[in-house]
C-alpha positions as CSV (number, residue, x, y, z in Angstrom):
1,X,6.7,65.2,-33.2
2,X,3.1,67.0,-33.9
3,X,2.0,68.4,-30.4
4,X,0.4,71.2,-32.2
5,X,-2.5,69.4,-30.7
6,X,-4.5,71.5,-28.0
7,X,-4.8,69.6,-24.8
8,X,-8.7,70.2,-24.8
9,X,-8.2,68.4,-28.3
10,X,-6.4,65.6,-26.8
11,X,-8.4,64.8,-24.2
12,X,-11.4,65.0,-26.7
13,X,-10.3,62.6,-28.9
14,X,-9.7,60.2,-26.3
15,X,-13.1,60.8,-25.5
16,X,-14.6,60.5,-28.3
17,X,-12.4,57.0,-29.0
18,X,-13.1,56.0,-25.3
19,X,-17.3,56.4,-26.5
20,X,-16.8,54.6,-29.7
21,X,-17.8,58.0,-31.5
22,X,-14.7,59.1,-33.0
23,X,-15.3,59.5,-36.7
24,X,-12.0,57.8,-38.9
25,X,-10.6,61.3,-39.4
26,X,-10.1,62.2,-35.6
27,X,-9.0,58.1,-34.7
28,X,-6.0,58.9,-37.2
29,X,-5.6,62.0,-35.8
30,X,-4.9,60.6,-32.2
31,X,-3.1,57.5,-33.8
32,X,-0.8,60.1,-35.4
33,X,-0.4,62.3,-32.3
34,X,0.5,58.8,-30.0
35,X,2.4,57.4,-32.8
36,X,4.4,59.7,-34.0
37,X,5.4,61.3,-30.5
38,X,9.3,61.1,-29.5
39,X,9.5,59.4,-25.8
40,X,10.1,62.5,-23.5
41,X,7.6,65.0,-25.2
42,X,5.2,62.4,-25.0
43,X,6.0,61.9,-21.4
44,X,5.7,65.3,-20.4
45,X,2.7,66.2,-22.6
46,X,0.8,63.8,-21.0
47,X,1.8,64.1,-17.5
48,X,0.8,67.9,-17.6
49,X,-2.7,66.6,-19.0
50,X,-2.8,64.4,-16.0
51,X,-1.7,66.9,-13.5
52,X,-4.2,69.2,-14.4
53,X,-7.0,66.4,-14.5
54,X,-9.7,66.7,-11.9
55,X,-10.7,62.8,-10.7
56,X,-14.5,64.6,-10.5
57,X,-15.1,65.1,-14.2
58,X,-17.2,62.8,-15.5
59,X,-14.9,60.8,-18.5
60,X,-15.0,57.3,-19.5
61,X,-12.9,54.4,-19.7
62,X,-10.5,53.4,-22.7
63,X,-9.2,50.3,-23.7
64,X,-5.7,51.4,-24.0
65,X,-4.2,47.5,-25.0
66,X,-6.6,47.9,-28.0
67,X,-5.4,51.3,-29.1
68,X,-2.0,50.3,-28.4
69,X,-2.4,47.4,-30.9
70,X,-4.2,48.8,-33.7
71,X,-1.0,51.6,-33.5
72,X,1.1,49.0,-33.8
73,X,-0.8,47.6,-36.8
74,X,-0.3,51.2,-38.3
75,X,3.5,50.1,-38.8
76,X,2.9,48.5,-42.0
77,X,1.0,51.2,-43.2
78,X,2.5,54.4,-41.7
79,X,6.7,52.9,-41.5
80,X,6.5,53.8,-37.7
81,X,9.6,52.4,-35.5
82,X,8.1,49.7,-33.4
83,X,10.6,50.2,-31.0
84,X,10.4,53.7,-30.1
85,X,6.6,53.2,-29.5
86,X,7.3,50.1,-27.5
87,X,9.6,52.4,-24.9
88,X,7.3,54.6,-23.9
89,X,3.6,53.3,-24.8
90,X,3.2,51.6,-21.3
91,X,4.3,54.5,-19.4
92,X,1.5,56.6,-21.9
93,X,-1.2,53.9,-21.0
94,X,-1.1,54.2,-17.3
95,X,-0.2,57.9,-17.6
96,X,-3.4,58.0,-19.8
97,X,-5.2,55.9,-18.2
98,X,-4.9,57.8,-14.7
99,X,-6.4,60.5,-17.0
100,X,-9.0,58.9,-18.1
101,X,-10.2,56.0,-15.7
102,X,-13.5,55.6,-13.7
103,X,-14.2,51.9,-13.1
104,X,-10.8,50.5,-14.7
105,X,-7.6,51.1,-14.2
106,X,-4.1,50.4,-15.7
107,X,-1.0,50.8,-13.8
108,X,2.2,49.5,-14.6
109,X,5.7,49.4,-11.9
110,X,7.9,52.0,-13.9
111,X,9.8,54.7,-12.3
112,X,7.7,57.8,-12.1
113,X,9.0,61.6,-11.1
114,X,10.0,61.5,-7.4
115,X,8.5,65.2,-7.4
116,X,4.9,63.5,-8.4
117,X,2.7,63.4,-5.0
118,X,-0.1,62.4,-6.6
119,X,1.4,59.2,-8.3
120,X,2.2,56.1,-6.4
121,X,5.5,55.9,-4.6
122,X,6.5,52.3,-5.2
123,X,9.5,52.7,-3.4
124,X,7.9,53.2,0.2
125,X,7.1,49.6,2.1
126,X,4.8,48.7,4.8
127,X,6.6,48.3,7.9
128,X,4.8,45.0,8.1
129,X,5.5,44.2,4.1
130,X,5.8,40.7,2.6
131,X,8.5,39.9,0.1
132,X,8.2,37.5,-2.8
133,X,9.4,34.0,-2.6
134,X,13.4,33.7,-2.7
135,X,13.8,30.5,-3.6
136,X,11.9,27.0,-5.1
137,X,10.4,25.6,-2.1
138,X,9.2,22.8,-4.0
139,X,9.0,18.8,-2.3
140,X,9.2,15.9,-4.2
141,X,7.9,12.6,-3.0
142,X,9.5,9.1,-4.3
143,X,7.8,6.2,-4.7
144,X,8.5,4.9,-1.7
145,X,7.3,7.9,0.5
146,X,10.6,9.7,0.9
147,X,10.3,13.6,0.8
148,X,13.4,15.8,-0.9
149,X,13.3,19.3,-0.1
150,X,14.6,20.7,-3.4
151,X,15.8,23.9,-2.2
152,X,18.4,22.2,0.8
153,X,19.4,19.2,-1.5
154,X,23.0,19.9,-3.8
155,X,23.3,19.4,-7.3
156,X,23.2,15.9,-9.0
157,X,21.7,12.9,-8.9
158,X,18.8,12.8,-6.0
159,X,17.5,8.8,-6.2
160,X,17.1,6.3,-8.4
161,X,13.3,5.2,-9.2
162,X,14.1,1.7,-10.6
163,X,16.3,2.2,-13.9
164,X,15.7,5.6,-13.8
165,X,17.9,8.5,-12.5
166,X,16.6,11.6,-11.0
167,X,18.1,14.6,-11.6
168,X,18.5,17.6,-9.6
169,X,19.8,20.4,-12.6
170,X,22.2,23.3,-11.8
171,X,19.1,25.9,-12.3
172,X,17.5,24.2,-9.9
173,X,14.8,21.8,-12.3
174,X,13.8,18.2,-12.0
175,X,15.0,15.9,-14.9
176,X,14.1,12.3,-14.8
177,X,16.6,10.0,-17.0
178,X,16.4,6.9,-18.4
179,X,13.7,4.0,-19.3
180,X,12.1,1.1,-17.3
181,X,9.1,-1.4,-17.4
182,X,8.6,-0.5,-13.8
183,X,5.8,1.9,-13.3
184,X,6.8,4.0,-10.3
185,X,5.4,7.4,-9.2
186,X,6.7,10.4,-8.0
187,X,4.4,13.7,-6.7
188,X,6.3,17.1,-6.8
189,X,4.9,20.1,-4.8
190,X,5.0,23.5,-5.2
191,X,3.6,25.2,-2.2
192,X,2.9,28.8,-2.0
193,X,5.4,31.4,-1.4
194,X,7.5,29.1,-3.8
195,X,8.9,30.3,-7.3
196,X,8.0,28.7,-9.7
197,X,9.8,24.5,-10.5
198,X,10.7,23.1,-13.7
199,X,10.5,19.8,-14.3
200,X,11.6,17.5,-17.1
201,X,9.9,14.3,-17.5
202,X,11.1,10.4,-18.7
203,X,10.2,11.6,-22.3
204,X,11.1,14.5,-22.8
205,X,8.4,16.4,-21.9
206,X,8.8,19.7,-19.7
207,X,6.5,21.1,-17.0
208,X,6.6,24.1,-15.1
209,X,4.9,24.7,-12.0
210,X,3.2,27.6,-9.9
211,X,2.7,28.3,-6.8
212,X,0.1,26.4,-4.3
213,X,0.2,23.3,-7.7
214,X,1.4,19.9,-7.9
215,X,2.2,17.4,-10.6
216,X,1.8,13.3,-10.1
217,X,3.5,11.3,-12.7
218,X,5.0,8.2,-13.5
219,X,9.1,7.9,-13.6
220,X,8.9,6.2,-17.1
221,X,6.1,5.9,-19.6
222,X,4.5,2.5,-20.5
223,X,1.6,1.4,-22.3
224,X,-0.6,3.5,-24.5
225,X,-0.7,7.1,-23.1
226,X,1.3,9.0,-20.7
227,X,-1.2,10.4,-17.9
228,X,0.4,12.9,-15.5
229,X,-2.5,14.3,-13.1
230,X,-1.9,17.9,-11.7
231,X,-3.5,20.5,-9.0
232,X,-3.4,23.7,-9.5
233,X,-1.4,26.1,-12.4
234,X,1.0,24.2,-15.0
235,X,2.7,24.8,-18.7
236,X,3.5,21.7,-20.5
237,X,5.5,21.4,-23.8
238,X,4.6,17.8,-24.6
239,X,7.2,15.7,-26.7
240,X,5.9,14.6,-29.8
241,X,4.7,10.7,-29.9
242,X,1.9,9.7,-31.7
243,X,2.3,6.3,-30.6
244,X,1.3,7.4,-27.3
245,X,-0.5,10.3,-26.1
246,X,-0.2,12.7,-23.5
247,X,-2.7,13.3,-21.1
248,X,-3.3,15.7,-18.3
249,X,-6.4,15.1,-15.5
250,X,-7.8,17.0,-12.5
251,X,-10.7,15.6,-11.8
252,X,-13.2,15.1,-14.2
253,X,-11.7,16.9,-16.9
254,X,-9.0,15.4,-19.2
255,X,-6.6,17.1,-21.6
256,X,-5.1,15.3,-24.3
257,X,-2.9,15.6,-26.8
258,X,0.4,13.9,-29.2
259,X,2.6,17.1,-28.4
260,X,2.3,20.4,-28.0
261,X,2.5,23.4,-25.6
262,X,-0.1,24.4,-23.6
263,X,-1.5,25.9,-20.0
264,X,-3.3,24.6,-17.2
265,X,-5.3,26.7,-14.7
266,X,-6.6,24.3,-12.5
267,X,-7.0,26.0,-8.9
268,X,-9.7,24.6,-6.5
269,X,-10.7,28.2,-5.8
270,X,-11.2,29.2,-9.4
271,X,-14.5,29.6,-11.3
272,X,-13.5,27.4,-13.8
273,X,-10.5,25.3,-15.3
274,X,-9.0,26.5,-17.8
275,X,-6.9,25.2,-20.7
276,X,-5.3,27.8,-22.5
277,X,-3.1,26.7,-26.4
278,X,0.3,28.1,-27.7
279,X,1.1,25.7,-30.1
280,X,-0.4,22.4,-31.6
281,X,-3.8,20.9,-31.0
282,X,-5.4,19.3,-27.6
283,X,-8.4,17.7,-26.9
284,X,-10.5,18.7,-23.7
285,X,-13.1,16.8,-22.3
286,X,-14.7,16.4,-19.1
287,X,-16.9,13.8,-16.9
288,X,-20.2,15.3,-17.3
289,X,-21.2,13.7,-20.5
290,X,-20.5,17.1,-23.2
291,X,-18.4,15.8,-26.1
292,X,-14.8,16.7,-26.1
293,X,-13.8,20.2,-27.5
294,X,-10.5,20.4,-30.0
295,X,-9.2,23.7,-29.4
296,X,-6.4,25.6,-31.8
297,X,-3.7,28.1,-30.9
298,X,-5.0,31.3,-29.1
299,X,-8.1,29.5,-28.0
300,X,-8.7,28.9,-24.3
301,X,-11.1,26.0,-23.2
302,X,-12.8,26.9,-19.8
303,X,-14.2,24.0,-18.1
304,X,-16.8,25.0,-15.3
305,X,-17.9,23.4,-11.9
306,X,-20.9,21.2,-13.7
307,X,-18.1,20.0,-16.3
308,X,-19.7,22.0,-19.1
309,X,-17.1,23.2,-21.6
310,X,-17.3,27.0,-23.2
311,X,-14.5,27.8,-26.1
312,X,-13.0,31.0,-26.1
313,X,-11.2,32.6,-28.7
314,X,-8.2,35.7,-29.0
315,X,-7.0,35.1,-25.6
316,X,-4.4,37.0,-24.2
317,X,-1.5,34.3,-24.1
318,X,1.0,37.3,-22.3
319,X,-1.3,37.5,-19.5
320,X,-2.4,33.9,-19.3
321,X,1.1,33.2,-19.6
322,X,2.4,36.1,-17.4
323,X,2.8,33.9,-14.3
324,X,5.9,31.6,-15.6
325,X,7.5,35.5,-17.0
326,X,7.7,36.2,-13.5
327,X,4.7,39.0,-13.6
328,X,1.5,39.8,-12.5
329,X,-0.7,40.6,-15.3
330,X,-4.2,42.0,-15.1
331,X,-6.4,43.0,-17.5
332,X,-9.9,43.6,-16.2
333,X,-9.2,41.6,-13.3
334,X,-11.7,41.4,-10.6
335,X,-10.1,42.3,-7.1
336,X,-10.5,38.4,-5.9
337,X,-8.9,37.2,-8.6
338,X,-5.9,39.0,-8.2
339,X,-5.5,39.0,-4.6
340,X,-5.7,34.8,-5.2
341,X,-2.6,34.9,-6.6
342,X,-1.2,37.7,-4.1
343,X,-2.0,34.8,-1.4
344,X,-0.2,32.0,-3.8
345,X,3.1,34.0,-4.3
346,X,3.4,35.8,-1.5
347,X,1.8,33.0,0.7
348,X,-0.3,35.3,2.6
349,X,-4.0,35.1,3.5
350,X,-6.7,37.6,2.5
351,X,-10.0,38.8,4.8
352,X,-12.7,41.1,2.3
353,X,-13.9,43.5,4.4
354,X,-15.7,45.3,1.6
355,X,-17.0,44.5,-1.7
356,X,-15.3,45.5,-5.0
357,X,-16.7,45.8,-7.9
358,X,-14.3,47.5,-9.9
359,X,-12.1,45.9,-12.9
360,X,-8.3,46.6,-12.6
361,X,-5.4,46.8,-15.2
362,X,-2.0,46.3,-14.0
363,X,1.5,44.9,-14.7
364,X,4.1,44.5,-12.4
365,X,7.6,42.2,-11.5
366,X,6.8,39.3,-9.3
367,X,10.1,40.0,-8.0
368,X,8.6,42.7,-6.2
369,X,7.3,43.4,-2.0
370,X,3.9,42.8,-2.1
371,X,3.3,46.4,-0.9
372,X,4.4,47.8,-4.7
373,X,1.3,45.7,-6.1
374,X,-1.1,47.0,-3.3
375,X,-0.3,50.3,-3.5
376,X,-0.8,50.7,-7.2
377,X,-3.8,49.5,-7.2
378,X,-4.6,51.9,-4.0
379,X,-4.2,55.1,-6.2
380,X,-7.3,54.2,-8.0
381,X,-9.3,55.2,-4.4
382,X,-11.1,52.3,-5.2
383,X,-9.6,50.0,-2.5
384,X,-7.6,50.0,0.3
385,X,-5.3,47.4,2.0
386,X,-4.0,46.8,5.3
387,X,-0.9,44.7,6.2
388,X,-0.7,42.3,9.7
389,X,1.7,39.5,9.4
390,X,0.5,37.4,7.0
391,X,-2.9,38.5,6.5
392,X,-3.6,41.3,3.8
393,X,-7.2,43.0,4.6
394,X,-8.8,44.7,1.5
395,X,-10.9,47.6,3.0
396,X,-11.9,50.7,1.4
């Protein structure tokens, strides 16, 4: 382990790398001193940087995921364990980045030193704190209007929907089985404050659902395409049939593809829709007249209010995808955009009484008290929540 390194040196060549001014000499000097450290030096090297850190200096941001990742592109080069950088880097970017953070912040629900005032004690609740969803409260409609209430109904088989069974699975997902020529449709809502539903379709094809979405499909495929239409957030890994296409609306916009996997984000309240590929190729168009875009793995396809469609490339698929691992993932997250999916999981309204203009980072369990998430993101002092029943207030 080198911590030869002076802690006015350390915190210069963050600096320095934070500024984009670090010459290549002193970037492999701090890749060496990160990469290189054992976990517990590490640890307490840079918790006595940040005790001793004074939140009036004037020090800028860093983008900790990118220095993270180009240490972990030093592997090939330098023969660096992955592993023993992957146990302790996210404790050294939050640590690090409570160092070094005015405007953004990264925070991340690890344990911390009970002796630590100054860090956030995730273990004290609000007296009036909301806990995550504890089971699927998802509904599913038949055809004929009848309502099943997944989470009170047994194992087994649910209905029949002309020649084909429906299937209630024993981890709790949909699975529709069997053929027919009769075109029948089914709805299945998620509402919030539900956990997420999984759903397995006529073909083969499986869904899964967030919170506050909901998924309109027919109980067997016939014809030339298999349309679905959804509201809300949804992951699809369509079977492969070139015969017949898959394809996904909301709206205006269409999705379409032979098989693949892929995410929806397709929330009312968002500023866009967004079609976000992990595998294969799909086909995004929308109503407004702009010709269909093809996007490619890592690409996201945002599809805004007018129907106008903007590519984007090197998307982060963990955080898009962070919702279905059961996390909340932010990464330069406005403070309305995350508290919209604090009021989908945790099915809670939100008032702004102030305005904030800061970005967050942060990464915590889903399985968590809402209280855990609010009062990380508290101990930047740049905003404040309060608690009443189901109502979260963000003051500052």
């Amino acid at each position: 382990m080198n911590m030869k390194l002076s802690e006015d040196r350390v915190v210069y060549l963050l600096e320095v790398y934070s500024e984009g001014k670090a010459t290549a000499e002193e970037e492999q000097e701090l890749f060496n001193w990160v990469a290189k450290g054992e976990e517990k030096p590490v640890k307490e090297h840079i918790e006595k940087l940040v005790s001793s850190y004074s939140s009036g200096e004037a020090v800028l941001p860093v983008d900790w995921e990118q220095l993270y990742q180009r240490i972990v592109e030093e592997k090939s080069t330098k023969n660096i364990p992955l592993v023993r950088r992957i146990m302790w880097s996210y404790w050294a970017a939050a640590a690090i980045a409570l160092l070094l953070g005015t405007g953004y912040y990264f925070f991340m629900s690890l344990p911390v030193r009970k002796d630590r005032k100054d860090l956030v004690n995730i273990e004290q609740l609000n007296k009036d704190d909301v806990a995550p969803p504890a089971a699927v409260n998802a509904v599913l409609t038949l055809a004929n209007g009848q309502r099943i209430i997944l989470d009170s109904t047994g194992n087994g088989m649910l209905a029949m929907q002309g020649a084909v069974k429906v299937m209630k699975l024993p981890d709790g997902q949909i699975a529709y089985h069997g053929t027919g020529k009769d075109v029948q449709y089914n709805t299945l809502n998620n509402p919030r404050g539900s956990r997420v539903v999984g759903l397995t379709l006529a073909d083969g094809s499986k869904v899964w659902l967030n919170a506050a979405s909901s998924l309109r499909y027919p109980t067997a495929f016939t014809g030339k395409e298999r349309k679905v239409e959804i509201t809300g957030e949804a992951y699809f890994e369509v079977a492969h049939n070139p015969a017949m296409p898959f394809v996904v609306s909301k709206g205006g916009t269409t999705v379409r593809v032979l098989g693949t996997h892929f995410n929806i984000n397709a929330y009312d309240d968002e500023r866009s829709l967004n079609v976000t590929l992990l595998e294969g190729r799909v086909s995004v168009g929308s109503i407004a007249g702009a010709p269909p875009q093809v996007i490619i793995p890592g690409q996201q396809a945002q599809v805004g209010k007018s129907g106008d469609i903007e590519l984007v490339n090197s998307v982060d698929l963990d955080e898009v995808m962070a919702w279905k691992n059961d996390l909340f993932s932010f990464k330069g997250a406005g403070i309305e955009g995350i508290m919209r999916q604090v009021s989908r999981w945790y099915d809670v309204d939100v008032v702004f009484e102030k305005q904030v203009t800061e970005k967050f980072y942060a990464e915590v369990s889903k399985a968590t008290n809402v209280s855990t998430l609010l009062k990380m993101l508290e101990a930047t002092k740049a905003v404040q929540f309060s608690i009443e029943g189901k109502t979260i207030r963000v003051t500052l």
